[in-house]
C-alpha positions in Angstrom: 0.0 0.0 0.0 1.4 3.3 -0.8 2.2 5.9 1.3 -1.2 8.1 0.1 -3.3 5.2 0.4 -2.1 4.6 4.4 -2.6 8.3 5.1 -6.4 8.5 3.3 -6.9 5.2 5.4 -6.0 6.6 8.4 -8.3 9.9 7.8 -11.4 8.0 7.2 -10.9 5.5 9.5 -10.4 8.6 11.8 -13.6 10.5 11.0 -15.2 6.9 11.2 -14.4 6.6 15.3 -15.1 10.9 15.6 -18.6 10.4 14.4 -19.1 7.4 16.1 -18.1 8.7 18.9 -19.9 12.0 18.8 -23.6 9.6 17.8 -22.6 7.2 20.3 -24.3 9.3 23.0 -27.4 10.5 21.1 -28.2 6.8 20.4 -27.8 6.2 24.2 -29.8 9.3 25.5 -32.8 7.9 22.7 -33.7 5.0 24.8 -33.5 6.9 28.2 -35.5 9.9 27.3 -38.7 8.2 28.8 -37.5 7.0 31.8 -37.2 8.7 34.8 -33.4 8.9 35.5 -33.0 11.7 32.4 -35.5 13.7 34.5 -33.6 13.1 37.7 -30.2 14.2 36.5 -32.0 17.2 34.9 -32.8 18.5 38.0 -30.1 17.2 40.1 -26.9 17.5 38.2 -26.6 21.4 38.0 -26.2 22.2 41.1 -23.7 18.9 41.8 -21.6 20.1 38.9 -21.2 23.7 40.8 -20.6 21.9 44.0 -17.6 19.8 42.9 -16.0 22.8 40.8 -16.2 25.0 43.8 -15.1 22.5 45.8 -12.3 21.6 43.5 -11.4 25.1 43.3 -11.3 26.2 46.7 -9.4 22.9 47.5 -5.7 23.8 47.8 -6.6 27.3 49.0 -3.9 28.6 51.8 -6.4 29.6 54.2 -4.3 31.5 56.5 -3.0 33.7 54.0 -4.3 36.5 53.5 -4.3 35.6 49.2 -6.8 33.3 50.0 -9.3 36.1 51.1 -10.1 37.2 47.3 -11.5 33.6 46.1 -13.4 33.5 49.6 -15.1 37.0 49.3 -16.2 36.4 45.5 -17.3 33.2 46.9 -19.4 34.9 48.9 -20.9 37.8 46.9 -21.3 34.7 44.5 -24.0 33.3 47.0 -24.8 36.0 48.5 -26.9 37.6 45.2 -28.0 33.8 44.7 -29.7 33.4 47.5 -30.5 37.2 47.3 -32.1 37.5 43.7 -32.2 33.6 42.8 -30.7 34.8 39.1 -27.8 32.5 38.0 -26.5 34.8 35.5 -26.3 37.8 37.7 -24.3 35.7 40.6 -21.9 34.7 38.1 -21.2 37.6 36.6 -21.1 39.5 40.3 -18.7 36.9 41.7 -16.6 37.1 38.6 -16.5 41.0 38.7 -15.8 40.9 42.3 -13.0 38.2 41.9 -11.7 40.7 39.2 -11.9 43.4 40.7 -9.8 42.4 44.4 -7.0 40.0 42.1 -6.1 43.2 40.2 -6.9 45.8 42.9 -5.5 43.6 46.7 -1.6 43.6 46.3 -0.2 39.9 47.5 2.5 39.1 49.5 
């Protein structure tokens, strides 16, 4: 086999295992839409998914420094206008401009 043959081989068989790959899930989700797990992850799943980031995030935060204070207070206006305004976009975008504001604004050590 020549050398152009082996590398057209290896593209389609490529693009073969991407597609299949990428309609691998769809097929799966098709038989679960009717049952009731689909529903339970709906509902369930977004706030787990924020849980473990923050979680992961904050996870090898120095807390007796005083760096560690920025994360922590975005954290917290993060929350706070959650539990304040019950908007997801508006917390995000508050703790994000608050993050942004102290890591540019609070000098470090």
């Amino acid at each position: 086999m020549s050398e152009t043959h082996s590398a057209i081989a290896a593209v389609l068989v490529a693009a073969a295992v991407t597609w299949g790959l990428r309609a691998l899930p769809f097929a799966a989700l098709a038989t679960m839409r009717t049952g009731d797990t689909v529903d339970y992850f709906s509902t369930r799943m977004p706030a787990g998914v924020m849980i473990i980031l923050a979680v992961y995030s904050l996870s090898d935060l120095p807390l007796p420094q005083p760096q560690s204070l920025v994360p922590l207070t975005a954290l917290a206006v993060t929350v706070g206008l959650h539990l304040w305004r019950g908007n997801a976009l508006l917390s995000i975008l508050g703790g994000t401009t608050v993050h942004v504001v102290l890591s540019s604004t609070v000098p470090t050590p």
